[in-house]
N, C-alpha and C positions, 0 to 999 in steps of 0.2 A: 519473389520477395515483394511486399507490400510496403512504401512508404510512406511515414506522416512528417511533418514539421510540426513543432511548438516555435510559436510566432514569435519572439520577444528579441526585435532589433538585432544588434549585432552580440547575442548570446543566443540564439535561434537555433535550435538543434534537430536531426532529424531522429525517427523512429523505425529500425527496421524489423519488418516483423518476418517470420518463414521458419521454414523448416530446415534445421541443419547448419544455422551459422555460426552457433559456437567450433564449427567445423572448419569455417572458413575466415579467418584472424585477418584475414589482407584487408577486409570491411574497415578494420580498425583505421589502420595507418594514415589515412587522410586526418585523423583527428589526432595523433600524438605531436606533440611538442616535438620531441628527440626520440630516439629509437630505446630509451629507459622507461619501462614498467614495473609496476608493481601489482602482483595479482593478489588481491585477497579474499578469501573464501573461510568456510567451517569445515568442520570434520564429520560433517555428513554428506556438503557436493564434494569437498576436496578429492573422496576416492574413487568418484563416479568419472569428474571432468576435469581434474586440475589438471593431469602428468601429459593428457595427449593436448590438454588445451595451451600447457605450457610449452611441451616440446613440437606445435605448430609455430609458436613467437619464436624461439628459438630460430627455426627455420628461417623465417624473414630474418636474422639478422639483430632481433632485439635480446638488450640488455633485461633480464626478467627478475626481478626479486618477489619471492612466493613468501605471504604469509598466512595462515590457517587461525580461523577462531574458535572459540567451543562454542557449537550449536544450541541454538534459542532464548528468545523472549529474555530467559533469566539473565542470560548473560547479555543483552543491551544497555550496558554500565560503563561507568569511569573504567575500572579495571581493566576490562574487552578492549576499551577503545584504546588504552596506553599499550595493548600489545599493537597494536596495528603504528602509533608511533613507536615504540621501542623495534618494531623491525624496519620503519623506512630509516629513523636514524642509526641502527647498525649497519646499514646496507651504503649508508653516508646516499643516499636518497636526496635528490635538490629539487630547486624547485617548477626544473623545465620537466621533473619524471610525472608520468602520468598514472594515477592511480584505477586499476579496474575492479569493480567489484561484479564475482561472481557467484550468485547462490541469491537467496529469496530479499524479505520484504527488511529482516534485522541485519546480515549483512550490505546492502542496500543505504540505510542507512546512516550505517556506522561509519560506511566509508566514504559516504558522501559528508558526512559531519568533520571526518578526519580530513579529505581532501580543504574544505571550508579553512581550516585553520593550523595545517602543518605548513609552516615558514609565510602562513598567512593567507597561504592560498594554491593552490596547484588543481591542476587541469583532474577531471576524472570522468572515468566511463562507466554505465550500467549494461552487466550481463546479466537480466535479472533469469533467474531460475525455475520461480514457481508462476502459478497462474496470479495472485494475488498481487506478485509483484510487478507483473507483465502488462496487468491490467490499471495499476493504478501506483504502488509505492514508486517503479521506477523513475515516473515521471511526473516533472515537475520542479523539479529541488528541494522538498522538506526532507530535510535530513536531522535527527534527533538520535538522542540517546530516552531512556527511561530515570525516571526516580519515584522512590518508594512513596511519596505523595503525590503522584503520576507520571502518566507515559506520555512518553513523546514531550518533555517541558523541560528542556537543556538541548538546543541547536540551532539551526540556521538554513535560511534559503539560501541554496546552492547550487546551479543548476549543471547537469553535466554535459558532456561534450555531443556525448550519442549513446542511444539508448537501442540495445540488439536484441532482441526480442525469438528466443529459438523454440519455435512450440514443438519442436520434436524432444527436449528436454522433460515437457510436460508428463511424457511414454514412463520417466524414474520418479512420478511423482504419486505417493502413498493418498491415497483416496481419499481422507482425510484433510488432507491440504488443500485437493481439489476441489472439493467440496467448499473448502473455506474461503476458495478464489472467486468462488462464483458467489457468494454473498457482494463480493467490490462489485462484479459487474452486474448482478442484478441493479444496484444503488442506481446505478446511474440511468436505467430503463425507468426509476422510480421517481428520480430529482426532476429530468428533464428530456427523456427520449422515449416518449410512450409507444414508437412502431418498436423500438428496440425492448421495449419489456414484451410486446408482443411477438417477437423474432425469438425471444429466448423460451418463453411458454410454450412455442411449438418447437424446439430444437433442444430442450431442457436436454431430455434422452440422451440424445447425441454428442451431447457434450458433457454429459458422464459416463459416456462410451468410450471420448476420446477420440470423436471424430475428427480427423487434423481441420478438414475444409473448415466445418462449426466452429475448432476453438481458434482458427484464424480469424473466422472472422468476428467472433467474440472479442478479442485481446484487440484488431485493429479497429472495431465501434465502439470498444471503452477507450483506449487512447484516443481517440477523435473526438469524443465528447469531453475528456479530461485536457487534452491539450488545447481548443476552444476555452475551456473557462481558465484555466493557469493564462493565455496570452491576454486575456482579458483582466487578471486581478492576480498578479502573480504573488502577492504577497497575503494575500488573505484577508484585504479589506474590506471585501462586498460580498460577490457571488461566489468567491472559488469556496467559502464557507460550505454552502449547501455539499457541498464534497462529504461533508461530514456527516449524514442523515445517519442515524442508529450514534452515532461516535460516540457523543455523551455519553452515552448510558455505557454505551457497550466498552470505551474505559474504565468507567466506574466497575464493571465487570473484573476487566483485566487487573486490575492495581486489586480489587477489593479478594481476588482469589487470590493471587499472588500470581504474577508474569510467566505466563506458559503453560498455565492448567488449561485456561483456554486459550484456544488460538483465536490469533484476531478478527478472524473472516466469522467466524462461529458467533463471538461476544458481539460484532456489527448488528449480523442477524438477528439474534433473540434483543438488541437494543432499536434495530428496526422497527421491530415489533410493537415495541413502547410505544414510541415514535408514533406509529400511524396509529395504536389504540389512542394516544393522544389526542392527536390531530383529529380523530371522531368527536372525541367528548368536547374540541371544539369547535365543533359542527362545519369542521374540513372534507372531511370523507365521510363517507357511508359506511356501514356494514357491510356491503357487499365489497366494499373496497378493501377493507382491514382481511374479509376472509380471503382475497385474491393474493394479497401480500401474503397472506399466513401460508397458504397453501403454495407459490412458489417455494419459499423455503424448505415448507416440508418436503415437497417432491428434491428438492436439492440435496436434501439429509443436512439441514441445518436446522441448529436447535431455534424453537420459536418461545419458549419458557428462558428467562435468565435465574440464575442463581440467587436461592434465599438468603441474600446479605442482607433485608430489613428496610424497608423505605429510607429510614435515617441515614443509614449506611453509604444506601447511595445519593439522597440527596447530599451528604457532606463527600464525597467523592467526588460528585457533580460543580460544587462550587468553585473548584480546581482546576476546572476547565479553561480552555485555552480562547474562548467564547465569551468568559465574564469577561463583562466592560463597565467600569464603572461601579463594581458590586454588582450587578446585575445577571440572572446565566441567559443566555440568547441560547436558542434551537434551532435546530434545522425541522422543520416539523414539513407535510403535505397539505397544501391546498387542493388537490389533486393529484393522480396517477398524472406523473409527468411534469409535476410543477411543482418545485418545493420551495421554502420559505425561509427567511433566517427572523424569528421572533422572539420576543420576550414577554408575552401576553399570556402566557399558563401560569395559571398559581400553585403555588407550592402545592395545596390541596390539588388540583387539577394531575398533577406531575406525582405525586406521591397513591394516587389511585389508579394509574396507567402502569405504577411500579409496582404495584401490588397486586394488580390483577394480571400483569405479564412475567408474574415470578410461579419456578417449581412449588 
């Protein structure tokens, strides 16, 4: 088992990463209030991990209340989230019970959002499930829901207790997703760890293979890089930004298809892309830079083309962003492979020719 800390005083939490710990619940116990949990998942891990992961709590002695949500994207809403309160308060759920969530990047969360503000506050754990959230959604504490004029823009920093990290979980995860995981941890080889984009270029293979050692140590060099910048700017007032490279757009994506046509690792990707065609046209990178970025993705089987919504389309998506300050949209754009930028220096025309020429 592999551990990290995220630095932040006396809310400091650790990361464990390995093979097989959704297996072993005792991990847990140092971190609950009282021996009352509540586990919450969807109805796609629920039938994989909930019964044996419930009837290990069990074992230790813990009081368990099991809730299930409908699986994806679409359902990241008011509605989803009032089931997750409609079953701690049938359960008469207080405020010493400790909330876990297990399954990817929307449950995640939902229940980080709902731990934030059931009776104002209560303790909560990530058992994240998928690679995308292993790598990046688990950790930290943004916790959001969605809304129909964007995602992620109704929640709050809330950081959890411990974050378990089971890459043997990885083994049920549809190829697709996997592929979508690795869009987060490319990012971060791109923002600011240029051995680590070059660790991944020669390991790409093996980590669509599913090699356990590779996506170990994938999942623990993106938490390391991710847990450095959250202990540094936990809130998002500086550098944790650069987090966001492809974001823009690649929301502008998700809201403008509708929540769950693309998965979010996919729309980062092909928003990537923008991103560093951007960052060329202002004479940030090269050409041969933009084709390295293009061509990781591809070998990943991630889309480098976004969706013909219409430059308008997305610049008025993009205004909605959680980056405007003052009227203004700020980017995360490359100065370099390894270095990225939060700017507001592309003009519209600059920004509406990178979307035009990085669409199907």
């Amino acid at each position: 088992m592999r551990t990290l800390n995220v630095e932040l005083a006396e809310r400091s939490y650790p990361i464990r990463i390995g093979a097989g710990l959704v297996g072993d619940p005792a991990l847990l116990l140092p971190y609950l209030k009282t021996k009352r949990v509540a586990v919450i998942t969807n109805d796609v891990v629920g039938p994989l991990y909930l019964a044996p992961f419930v009837a290990d709590l069990h074992a230790l002695g813990l009081q368990v209340t099991e809730i299930v949500l409908p699986d994806g994207e679409a359902n990241k809403d008011w509605p989803t989230l009032n089931l997750i309160f409609d079953g701690l308060l049938a359960a008469r759920c207080d405020r010493s019970t400790t909330l876990i969530a297990l399954g990817g990047g929307v449950v995640g969360d939902m229940v980080g959002f709902a731990a934030a503000t059931y009776q104002r506050g209560v303790p909560f754990i990530q058992v994240p499930t998928t690679l995308l959230s292993q790598v990046d959604s688990s950790v930290g504490g943004k916790t959001a829901i969605n809304h129909p004029l964007g995602k992620n823009m109704i929640g709050a920093f809330y950081q959890p207790r411990l974050v378990l990290a089971d890459t043997r979980v990885l083994n049920t995860l549809p190829d697709r997703e996997l592929r979508a995981g690795l869009a987060e941890v490319i990012k971060y080889g791109l923002i600011r760890d240029l051995p680590f984009l070059e660790w991944i270029e020669s390991h790409l293979d093996s980590l669509l293979a599913r090699d356990p050692e590779a996506l170990a140590e994938a999942v623990e060099r993106s938490c390391r890089n991710k847990a450095e910048v959250v202990a540094a700017d936990e809130t998002e007032q500086g550098e944790r930004a650069t987090l966001n490279l492809g974001h823009t757009f690649g929301h502008a994506i998700e809201t403008g298809m509708g929540y769950g046509e693309w998965l979010h690792g996919e729309a980062v990707a092909a928003g990537t892309i923008m991103a560093a065609d951007l960052s060329r046209r202002m004479g940030w990178l090269g050409d041969a830079d933009v084709a390295r970025i293009r061509l990781i993705h591809e070998r990943a089987g991630l889309p480098v083309l976004g969706p013909a919504l219409g430059a308008d389309r997305y610049l008025e998506l993009m205004s909605h962003d959680k980056k405007v300050s003052d009227g203004t949209l700020r980017l995360v754009l490359l100065k370099g492979l390894g270095r990225a930028v939060i700017s507001a220096e592309a003009t519209p025309a600059q920004m509406r020719a990178s979307i035009e020429a990085c669409c199907a």
